[in-house]
C-alpha positions as CSV (number, residue, x, y, z in Angstrom):
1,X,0.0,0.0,0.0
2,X,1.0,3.6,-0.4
3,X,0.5,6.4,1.0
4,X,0.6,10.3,0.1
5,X,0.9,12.6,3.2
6,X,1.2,16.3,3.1
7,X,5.2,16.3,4.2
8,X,5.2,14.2,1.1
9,X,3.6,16.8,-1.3
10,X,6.0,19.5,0.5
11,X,9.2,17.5,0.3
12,X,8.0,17.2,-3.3
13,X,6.9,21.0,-4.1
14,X,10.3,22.0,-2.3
15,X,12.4,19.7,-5.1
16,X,10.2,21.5,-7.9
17,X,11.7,24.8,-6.5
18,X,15.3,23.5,-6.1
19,X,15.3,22.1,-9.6
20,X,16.3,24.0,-12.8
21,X,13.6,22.5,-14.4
22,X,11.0,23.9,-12.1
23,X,9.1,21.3,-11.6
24,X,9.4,17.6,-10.1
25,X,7.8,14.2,-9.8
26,X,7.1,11.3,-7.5
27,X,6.4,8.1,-9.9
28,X,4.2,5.8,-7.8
29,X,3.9,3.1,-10.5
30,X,6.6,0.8,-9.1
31,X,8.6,0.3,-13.0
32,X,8.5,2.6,-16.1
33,X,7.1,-0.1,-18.3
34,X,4.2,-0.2,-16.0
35,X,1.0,-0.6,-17.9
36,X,-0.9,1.9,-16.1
37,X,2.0,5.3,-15.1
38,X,0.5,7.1,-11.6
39,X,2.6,10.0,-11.1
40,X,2.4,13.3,-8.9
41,X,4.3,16.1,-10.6
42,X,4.5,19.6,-8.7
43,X,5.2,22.8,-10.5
44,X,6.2,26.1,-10.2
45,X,5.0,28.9,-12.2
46,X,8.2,29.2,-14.2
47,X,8.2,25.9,-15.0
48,X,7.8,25.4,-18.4
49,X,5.9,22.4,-20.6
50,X,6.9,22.8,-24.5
51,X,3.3,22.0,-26.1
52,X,3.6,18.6,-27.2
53,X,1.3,15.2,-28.1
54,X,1.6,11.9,-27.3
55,X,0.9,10.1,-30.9
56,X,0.9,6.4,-29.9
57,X,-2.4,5.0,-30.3
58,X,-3.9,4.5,-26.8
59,X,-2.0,6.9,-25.2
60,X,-4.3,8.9,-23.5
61,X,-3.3,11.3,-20.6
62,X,-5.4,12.5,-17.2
63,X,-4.7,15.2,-14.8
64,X,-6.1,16.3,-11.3
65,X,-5.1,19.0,-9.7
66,X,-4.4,18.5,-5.7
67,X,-2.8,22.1,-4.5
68,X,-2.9,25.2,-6.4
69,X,-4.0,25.7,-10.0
70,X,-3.3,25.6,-14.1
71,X,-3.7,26.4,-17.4
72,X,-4.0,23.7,-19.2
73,X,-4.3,24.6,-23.6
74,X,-5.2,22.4,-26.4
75,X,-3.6,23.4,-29.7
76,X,-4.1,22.4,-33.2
77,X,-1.2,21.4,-35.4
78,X,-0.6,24.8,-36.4
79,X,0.0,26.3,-32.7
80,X,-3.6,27.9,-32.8
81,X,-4.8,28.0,-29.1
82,X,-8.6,25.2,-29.8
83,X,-9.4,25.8,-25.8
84,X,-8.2,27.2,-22.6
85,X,-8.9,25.3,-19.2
86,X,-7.9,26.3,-15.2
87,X,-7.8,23.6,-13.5
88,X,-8.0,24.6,-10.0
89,X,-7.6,22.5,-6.3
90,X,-10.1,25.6,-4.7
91,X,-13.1,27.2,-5.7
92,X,-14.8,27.2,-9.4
93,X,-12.3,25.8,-12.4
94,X,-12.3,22.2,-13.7
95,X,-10.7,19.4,-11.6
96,X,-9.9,16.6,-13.6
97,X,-9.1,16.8,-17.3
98,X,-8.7,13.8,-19.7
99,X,-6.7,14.1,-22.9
100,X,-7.0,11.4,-25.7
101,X,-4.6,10.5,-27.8
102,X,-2.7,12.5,-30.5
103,X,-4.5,16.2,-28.7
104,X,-1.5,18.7,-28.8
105,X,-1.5,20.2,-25.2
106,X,0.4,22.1,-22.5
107,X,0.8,23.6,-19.1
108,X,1.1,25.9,-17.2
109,X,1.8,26.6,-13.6
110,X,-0.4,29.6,-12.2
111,X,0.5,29.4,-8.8
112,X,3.8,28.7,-6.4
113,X,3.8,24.8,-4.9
114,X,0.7,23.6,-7.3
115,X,0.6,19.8,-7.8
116,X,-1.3,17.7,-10.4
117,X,-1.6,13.8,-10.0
118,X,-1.3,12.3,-13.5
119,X,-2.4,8.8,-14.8
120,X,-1.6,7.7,-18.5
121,X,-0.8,4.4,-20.2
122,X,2.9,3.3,-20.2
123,X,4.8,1.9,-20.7
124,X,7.2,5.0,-20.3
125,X,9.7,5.1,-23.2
126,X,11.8,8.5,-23.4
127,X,12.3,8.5,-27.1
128,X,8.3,7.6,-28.1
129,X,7.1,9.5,-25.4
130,X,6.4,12.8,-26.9
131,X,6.2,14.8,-29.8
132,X,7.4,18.5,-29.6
133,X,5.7,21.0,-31.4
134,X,8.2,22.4,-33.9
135,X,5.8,26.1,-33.1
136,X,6.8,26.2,-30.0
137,X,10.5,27.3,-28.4
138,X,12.5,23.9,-27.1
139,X,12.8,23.9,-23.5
140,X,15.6,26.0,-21.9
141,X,16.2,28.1,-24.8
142,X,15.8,32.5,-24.3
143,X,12.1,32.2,-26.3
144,X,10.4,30.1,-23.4
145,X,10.2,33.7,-21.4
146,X,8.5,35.3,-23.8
147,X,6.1,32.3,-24.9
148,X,5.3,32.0,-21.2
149,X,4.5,35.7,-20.7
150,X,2.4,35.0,-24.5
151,X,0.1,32.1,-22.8
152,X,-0.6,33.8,-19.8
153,X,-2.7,36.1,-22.0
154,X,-3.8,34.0,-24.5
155,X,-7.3,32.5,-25.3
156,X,-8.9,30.5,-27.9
157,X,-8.1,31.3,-31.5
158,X,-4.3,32.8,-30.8
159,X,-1.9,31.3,-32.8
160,X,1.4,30.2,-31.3
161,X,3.4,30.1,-34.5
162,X,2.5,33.9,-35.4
163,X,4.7,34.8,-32.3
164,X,8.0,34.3,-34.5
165,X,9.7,32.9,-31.1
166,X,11.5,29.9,-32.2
């Protein structure tokens, strides 16, 4: 059995502000070729998710926010924002959101020591996991400010690709 106690969440949000990365996880599947991947993730509003898909047939993604809250965008192929969802622990705002397979998504982190538990089909492979959008700037690059500062006032209908921030 395990168990997920708030010193655990903390000790977690307190790596996601230690890391360069902004962001950190707590796998709880016990191998990455697990069938089913359980994972808690905790971000920090800094943190950045490139917009990517997950094109394997079946591989389907759901998120549920425990602390804190995000943005979570679905994009067509083009980088055109499709929708715009908060998913928020407190108050109004979605709770869970499911993505299917092959939806072009991303993050983001609207509040310091948010947390998200994920569940998704594995098994976890590195190189098949993800595909980036080539719209969007690659993580760790000087665009990812200024794509950042562009989703935090974006809605539905903007187009990613127009911002000329590769």
């Amino acid at each position: 059995m395990k168990t997920i106690d708030h010193e655990t969440l903390a000790g977690l949000v307190e790596s996601a502000r230690q890391s360069p990365r902004r962001r950190s996880h707590l796998n709880l599947h016990p191998q990455l070729d697990d069938p089913i991947q359980r994972l808690l993730v905790a971000m920090e509003p800094d943190s950045y998710v490139r917009p990517h898909r997950h094109s394997q047939a079946g591989k389907w993604e759901c998120f549920s926010v425990l602390h804190g809250s995000f943005y979570v965008f679905i994009y067509d192929e083009h980088g055109r924002i499709l929708d715009k969802h908060i998913l928020r622990a407190q108050g109004k705002g979605t709770k869970i959101i499911e993505l299917p397979p092959g939806c072009w998504h991303s993050l983001l982190c609207l509040e310091s020591g948010s947390v998200f538990f994920e569940v998704k089909p594995g098994p976890y492979t590195a190189t098949e996991n993800k595909d980036f959008a080539a719209w969007a700037p690659a993580e760790q690059t000087p665009a990812v400010a200024k794509f950042i500062d562009w989703l935090q006032r974006a809605e539905a209908g903007d187009q990613a690709a127009a911002m000329q921030i590769k």
